[in-house]
C-alpha positions as CSV (number, residue, x, y, z in Angstrom):
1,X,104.5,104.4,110.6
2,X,102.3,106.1,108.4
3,X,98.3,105.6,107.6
4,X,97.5,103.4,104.1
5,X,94.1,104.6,102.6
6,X,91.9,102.4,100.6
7,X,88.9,103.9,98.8
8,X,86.8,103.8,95.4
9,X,87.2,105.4,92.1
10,X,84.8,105.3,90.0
11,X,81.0,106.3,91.0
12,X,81.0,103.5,94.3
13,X,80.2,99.8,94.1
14,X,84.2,98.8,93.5
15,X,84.6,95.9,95.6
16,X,86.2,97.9,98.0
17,X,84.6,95.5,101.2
18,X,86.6,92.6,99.5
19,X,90.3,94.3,99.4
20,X,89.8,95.9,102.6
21,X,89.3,92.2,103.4
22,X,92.4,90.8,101.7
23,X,94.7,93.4,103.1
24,X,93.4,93.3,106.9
25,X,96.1,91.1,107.9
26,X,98.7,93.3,107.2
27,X,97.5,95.6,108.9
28,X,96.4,96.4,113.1
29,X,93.7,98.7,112.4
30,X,90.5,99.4,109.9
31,X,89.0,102.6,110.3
32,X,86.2,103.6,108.5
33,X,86.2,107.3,107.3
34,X,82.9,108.9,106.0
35,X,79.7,107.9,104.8
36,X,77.1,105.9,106.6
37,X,74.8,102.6,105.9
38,X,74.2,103.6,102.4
39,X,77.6,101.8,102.0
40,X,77.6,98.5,100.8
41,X,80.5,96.8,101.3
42,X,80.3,92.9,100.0
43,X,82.2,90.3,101.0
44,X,82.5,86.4,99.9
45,X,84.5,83.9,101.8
46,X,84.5,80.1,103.3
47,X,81.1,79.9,100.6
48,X,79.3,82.5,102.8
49,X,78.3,86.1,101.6
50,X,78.5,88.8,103.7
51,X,77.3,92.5,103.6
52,X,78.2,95.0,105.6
53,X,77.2,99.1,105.7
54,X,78.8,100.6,108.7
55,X,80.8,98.5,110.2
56,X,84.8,98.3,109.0
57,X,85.4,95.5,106.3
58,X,88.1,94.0,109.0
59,X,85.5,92.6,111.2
60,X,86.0,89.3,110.3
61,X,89.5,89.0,111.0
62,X,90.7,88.0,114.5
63,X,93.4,90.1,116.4
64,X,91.5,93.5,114.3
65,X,90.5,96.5,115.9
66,X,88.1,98.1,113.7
67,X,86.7,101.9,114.0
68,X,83.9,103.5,113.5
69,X,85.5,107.4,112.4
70,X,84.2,110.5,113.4
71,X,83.4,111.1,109.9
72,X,80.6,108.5,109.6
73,X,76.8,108.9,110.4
74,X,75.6,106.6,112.3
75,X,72.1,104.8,112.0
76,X,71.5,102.5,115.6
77,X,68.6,100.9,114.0
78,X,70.9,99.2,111.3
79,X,73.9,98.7,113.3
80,X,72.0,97.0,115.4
81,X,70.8,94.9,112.7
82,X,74.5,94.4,111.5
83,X,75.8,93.5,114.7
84,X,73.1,90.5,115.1
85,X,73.9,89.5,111.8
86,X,77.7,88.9,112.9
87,X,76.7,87.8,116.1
88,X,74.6,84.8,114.2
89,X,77.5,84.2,111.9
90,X,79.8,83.7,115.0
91,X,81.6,86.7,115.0
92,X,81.7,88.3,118.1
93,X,82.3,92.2,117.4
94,X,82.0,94.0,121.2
95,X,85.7,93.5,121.7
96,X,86.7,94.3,118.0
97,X,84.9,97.4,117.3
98,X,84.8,100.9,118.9
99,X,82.3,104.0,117.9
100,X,84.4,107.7,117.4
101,X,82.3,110.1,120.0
102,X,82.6,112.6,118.1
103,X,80.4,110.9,114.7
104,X,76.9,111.7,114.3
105,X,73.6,110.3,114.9
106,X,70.9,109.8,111.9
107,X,67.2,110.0,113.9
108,X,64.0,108.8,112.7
109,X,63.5,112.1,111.2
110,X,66.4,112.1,109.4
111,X,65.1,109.8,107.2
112,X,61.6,111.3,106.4
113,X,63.4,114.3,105.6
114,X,65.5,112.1,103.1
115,X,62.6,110.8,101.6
116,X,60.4,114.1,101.7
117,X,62.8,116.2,99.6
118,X,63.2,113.3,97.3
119,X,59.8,113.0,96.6
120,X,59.4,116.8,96.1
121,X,61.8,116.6,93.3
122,X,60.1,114.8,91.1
123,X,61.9,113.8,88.0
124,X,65.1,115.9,89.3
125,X,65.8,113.7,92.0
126,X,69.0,113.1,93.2
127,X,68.8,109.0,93.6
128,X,69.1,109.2,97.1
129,X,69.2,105.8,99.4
130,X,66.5,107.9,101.6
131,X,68.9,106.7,104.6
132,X,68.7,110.0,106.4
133,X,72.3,110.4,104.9
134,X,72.0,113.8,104.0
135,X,70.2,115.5,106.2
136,X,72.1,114.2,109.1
137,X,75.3,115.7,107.2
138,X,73.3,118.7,106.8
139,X,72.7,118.9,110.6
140,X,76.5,118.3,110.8
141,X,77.7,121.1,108.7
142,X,74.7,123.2,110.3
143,X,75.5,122.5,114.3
144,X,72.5,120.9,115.1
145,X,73.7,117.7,115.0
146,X,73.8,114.9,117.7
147,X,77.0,112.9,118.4
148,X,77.7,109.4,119.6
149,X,79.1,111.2,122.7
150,X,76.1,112.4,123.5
151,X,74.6,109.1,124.2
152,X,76.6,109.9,127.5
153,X,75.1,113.3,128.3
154,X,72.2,112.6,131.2
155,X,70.5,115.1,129.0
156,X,70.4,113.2,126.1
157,X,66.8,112.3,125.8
158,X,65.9,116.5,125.8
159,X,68.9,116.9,123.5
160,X,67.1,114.3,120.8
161,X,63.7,116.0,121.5
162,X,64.8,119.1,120.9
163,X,66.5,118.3,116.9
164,X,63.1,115.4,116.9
165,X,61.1,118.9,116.8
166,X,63.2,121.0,114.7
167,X,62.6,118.2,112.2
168,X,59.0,118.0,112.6
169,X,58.5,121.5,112.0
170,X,60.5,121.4,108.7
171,X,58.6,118.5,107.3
172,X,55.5,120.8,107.4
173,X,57.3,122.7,104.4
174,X,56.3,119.4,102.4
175,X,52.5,119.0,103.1
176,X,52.1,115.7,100.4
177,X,54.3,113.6,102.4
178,X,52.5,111.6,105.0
179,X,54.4,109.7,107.9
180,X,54.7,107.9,110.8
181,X,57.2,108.1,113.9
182,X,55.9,106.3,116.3
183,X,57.1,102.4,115.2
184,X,60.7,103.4,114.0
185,X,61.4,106.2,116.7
186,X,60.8,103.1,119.6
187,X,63.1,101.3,117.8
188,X,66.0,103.9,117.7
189,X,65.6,104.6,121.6
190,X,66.1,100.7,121.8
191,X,68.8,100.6,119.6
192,X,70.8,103.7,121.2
193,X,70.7,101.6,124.6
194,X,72.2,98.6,122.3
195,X,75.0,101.0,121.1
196,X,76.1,101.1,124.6
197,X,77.6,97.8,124.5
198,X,80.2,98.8,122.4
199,X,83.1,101.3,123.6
200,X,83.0,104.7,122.7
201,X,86.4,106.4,122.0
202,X,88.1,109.7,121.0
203,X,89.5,108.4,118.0
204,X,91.9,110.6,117.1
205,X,94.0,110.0,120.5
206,X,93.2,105.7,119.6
207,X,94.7,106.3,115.6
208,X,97.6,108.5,117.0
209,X,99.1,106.2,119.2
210,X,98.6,103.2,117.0
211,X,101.0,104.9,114.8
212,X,103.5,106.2,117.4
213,X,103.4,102.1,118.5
214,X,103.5,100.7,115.1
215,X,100.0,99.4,115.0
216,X,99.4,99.9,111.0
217,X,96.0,101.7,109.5
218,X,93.9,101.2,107.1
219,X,91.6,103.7,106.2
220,X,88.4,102.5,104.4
221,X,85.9,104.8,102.6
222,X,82.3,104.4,101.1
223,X,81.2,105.1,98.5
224,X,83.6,106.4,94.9
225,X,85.3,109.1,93.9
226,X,83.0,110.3,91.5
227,X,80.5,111.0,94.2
228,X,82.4,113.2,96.9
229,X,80.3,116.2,97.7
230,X,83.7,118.5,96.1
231,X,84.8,116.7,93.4
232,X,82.1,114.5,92.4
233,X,79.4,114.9,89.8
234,X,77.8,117.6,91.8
235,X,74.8,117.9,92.7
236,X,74.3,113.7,92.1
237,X,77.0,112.9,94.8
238,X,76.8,111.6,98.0
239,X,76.9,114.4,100.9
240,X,81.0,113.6,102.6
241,X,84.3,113.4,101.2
242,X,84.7,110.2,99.6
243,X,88.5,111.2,98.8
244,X,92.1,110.4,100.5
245,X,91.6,114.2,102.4
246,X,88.4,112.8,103.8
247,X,90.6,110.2,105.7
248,X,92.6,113.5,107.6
249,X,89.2,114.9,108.7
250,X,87.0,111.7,108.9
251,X,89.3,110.1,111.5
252,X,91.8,112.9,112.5
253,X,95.0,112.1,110.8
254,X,97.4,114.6,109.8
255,X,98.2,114.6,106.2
256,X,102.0,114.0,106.4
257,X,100.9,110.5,107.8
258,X,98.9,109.1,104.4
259,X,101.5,106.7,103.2
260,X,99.8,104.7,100.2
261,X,96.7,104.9,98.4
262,X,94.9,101.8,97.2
263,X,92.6,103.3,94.6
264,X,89.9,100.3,93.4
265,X,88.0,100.2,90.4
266,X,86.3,98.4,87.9
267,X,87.5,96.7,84.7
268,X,84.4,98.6,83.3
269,X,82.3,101.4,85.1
270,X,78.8,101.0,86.8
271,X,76.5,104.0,88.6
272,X,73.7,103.5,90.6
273,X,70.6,106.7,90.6
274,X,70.6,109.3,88.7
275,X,73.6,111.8,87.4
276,X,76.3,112.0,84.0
277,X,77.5,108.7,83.2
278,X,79.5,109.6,79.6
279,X,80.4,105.9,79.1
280,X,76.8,104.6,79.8
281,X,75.4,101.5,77.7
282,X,71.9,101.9,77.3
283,X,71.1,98.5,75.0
284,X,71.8,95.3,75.1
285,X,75.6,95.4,76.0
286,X,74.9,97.4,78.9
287,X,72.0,95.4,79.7
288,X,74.6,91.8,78.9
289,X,77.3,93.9,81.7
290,X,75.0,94.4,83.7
291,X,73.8,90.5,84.2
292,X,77.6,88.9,83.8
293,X,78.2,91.3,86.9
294,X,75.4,90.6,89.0
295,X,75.4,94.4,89.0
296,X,72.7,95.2,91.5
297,X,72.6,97.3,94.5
298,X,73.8,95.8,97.9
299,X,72.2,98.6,99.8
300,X,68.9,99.1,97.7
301,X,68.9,96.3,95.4
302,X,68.9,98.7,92.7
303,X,69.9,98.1,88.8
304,X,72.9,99.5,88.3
305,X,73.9,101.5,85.2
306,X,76.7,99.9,83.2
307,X,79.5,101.2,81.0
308,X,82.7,100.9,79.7
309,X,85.7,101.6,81.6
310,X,86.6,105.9,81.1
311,X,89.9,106.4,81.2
312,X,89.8,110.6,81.7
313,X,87.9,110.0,84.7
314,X,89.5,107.0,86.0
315,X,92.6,109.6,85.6
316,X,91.1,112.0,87.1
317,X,90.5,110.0,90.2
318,X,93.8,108.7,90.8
319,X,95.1,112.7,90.5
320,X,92.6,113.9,92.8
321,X,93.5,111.0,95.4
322,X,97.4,110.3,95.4
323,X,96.4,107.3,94.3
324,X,100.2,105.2,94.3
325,X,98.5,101.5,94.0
326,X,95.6,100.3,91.7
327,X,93.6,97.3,92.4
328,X,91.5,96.6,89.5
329,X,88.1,94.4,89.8
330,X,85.9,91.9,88.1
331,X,88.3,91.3,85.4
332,X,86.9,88.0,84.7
333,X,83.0,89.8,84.2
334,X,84.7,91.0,80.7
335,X,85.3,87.5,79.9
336,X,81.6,87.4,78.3
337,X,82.8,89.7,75.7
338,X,84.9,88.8,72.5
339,X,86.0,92.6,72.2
340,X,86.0,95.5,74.6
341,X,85.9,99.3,74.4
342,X,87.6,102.1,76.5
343,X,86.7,105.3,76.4
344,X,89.9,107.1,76.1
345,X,89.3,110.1,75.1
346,X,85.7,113.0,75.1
347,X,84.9,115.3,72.4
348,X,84.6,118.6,74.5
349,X,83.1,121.7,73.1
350,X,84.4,120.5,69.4
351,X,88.0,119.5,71.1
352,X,89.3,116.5,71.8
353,X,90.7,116.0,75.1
354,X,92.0,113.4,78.0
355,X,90.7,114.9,80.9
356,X,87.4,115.4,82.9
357,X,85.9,118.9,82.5
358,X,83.4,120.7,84.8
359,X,80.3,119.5,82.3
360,X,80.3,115.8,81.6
361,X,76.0,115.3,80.3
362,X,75.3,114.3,77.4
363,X,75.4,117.6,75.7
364,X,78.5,118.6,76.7
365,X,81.3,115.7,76.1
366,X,81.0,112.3,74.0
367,X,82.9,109.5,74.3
368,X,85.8,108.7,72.0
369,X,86.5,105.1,72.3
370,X,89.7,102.3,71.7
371,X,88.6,98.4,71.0
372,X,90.6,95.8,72.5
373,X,90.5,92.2,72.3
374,X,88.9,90.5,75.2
375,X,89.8,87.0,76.8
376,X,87.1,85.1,76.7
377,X,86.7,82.2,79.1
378,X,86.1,81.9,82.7
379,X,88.6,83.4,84.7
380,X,87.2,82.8,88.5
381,X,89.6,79.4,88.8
382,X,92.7,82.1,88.2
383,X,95.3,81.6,91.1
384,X,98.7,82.1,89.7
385,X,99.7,85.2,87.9
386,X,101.6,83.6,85.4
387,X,98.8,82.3,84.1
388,X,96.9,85.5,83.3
389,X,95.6,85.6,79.7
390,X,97.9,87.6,77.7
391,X,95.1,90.0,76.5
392,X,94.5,90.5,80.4
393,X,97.8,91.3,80.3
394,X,98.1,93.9,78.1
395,X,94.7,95.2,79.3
396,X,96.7,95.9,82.6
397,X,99.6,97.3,81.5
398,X,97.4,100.3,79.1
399,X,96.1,100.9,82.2
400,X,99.1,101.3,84.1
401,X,100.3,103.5,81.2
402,X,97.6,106.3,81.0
403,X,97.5,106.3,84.8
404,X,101.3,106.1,86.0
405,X,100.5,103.6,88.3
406,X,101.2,100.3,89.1
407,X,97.8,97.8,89.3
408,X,98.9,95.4,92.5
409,X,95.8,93.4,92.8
410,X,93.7,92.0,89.9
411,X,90.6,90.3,91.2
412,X,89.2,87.3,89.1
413,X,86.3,86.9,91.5
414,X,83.9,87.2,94.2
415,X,85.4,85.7,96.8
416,X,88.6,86.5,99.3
417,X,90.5,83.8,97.2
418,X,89.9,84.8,94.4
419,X,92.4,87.7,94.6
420,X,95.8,87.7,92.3
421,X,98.7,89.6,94.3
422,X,101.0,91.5,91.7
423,X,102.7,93.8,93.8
424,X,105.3,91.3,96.1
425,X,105.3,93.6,99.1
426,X,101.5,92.6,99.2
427,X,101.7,88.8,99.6
């Protein structure tokens, strides 16, 4: 029995919450392996929508354990917050869900420090979610950080005062930013003794006997390719792995137990803050993607940036990742469009070439794009796949060519049911 991972390709914002969803049921596990609640994982079933930003997208199946990896960062205020928004939509999670002891805490300070350096950037900022994300990775990677584990230590409280100060005194280094501690750290202390409803595990030990019993996994990460703190559009990336190698060291599993790798992306591309986007639509087509997609933030509520699909980076992704399956999203957004554009090759330092290089702003690749005809119409009532428009069709398999892999899931929609199954072993 091996490990399946599922993550994004493209710069986040995939749909990933909604496959994750689709494909519980095949699964005994959903482990989440990096990032934190500047994930936004949407979901759409029985008429209801659903967002979720920690918490694995398998919650809402019964019969589900779901885990919170050692690679995430852990807010308690907006778990908290997550958990009473399952609770009132009758899930019941305490059974369901267990907490890695060895992922890490984001404090109250976290997030001013977020929002300090931001602000000290000025123009050059990054785009952050100012969720503390960062600097709690920071603390990580530096050895100061605190652990969900240590929510057992009777030393705790001195343990949080200790980094609470360390933070303090490195927030003097931005003397325009003003702030306040006292509402939001009350609330973390409250919400730390809420996170001890929930049973904290050594997750490695859980995920390795799952396997050895035949308990299948599902690895889910946040976030997209294009933002991995490696590999991504450095220094506009998030601050984890957001690749199939985060999944060994965001929940412990050895690489010669990744079996496939769902890679999900967009029939077009979208990016939220600030970094390269070489396909980006400035005008009124982006700004005509941008509505047919209801492309806006479900963490921030942000815009996002719209373009057409880029094939050398959409390559790119799938080489970086193993990817062996694709599942491709919002097909039936394009449906607004008589004719589409994909960007199949850039112009790179007077050459032409299929491939993402180190540089990809403005000054340093363009775009070369292909027109294809659309399928205009409204695609969301889709359920059989021998129905699928024939310029969908082709669409797919151009894909499938320039990648060399197969596209097993084409989603038409929102929702869970809205979901066409092209790969049989997935039904």
């Amino acid at each position: 029995m091996k490990a399946d991972v599922l993550l994004g390709l493209q710069w986040g914002d995939e749909g990933k919450g909604k496959i994750v969803d689709v494909l519980t049921p095949k699964y005994g596990v959903i482990a989440r392996f990096q990032g934190g609640p500047n994930a936004g994982h949407t979901l759409i079933f029985d008429g209801q929508k659903h967002v979720l930003h920690t918490i694995p997208s398998g919650i809402f199946r019964k019969n589900i354990l779901n885990v919170v990896g050692n690679g995430v960062v852990v807010d308690p205020i907006i778990f908290q917050k997550e958990i009473e928004g399952l609770l009132k939509s009758g899930v019941e999670p305490f059974t369901s869900l267990v907490i890695s002891r060895k992922a890490h805490l984001i404090t109250p300070t976290h997030g001013h420090l977020d929002a300090a350096s931001e602000q000290a950037k000025g123009k050059a900022k990054i785009g952050s979610t100012l969720k503390g994300i960062g600097p709690a990775y920071m603390d990580k990677t530096g050895r100061n950080g605190l652990r969900i584990g240590d929510i057992e230590n009777p030393n705790f409280k001195d343990m949080y005062n200790a980094l609470r100060e360390k933070h303090i005194h490195m927030l003097e280094q931005y003397p325009e930013y003003e702030y306040d501690l006292s509402e939001f750290e009350s609330k973390w202390l409250s919400s730390i003794e809420f996170l001890k409803k929930f049973k904290f595990i050594d997750s490695e030990h859980l995920l390795s006997k799952s396997l050895s019993d035949g308990h299948g996994i599902l690895a889910e990460g946040a976030q997209g390719t294009m933002l991995d703190i490696d590999f991504g559009t450095y220094p506009f990336v998030t601050s984890s792995n957001t690749i199939t190698a985060g999944a060994c060291t965001g929940l412990g599993l050895p690489p010669n137990k990744i079996g496939e790798v769902f890679g999900i992306f967009k029939a077009y591309c979208t990016r939220v803050g600030s970094g390269p986007f070489p396909t980006e639509l400035l005008e009124k087509t982006g700004d005509k993607l941008r509505a047919a997609g209801a492309e806006f933030g479900a963490t921030t509520g942000r815009p996002r940036r719209c373009g057409w699909l880029d094939l050398p980076q959409l390559k790119y992704a799938v080489m970086i990742n193993g990817v062996t399956q694709l599942c491709m999203m919002k097909a039936d957004v394009l449906g607004e469009f008589d004719e589409i554009k994909v960007c199949t090759h850039y112009v790179y330092k007077g050459d032409k070439i299929d491939y993402l290089p180190y540089g990809i702003e403005p000054n340093e690749v363009q775009p070369v794009y292909k027109t294809f005809d659309c399928w205009p119409g409204d695609l969301t009532g889709l359920r059989e796949v021998e129905n699928i428009p024939s310029s969908l069709l082709d669409y797919v398999k151009m894909i499938e060519k320039e990648t060399g892999v197969p596209i097993s899931i084409l989603s038409v929609g929102p929702d869970r049911e809205q979901t066409l199954i092209l790969n049989d072993d997935l039904k």
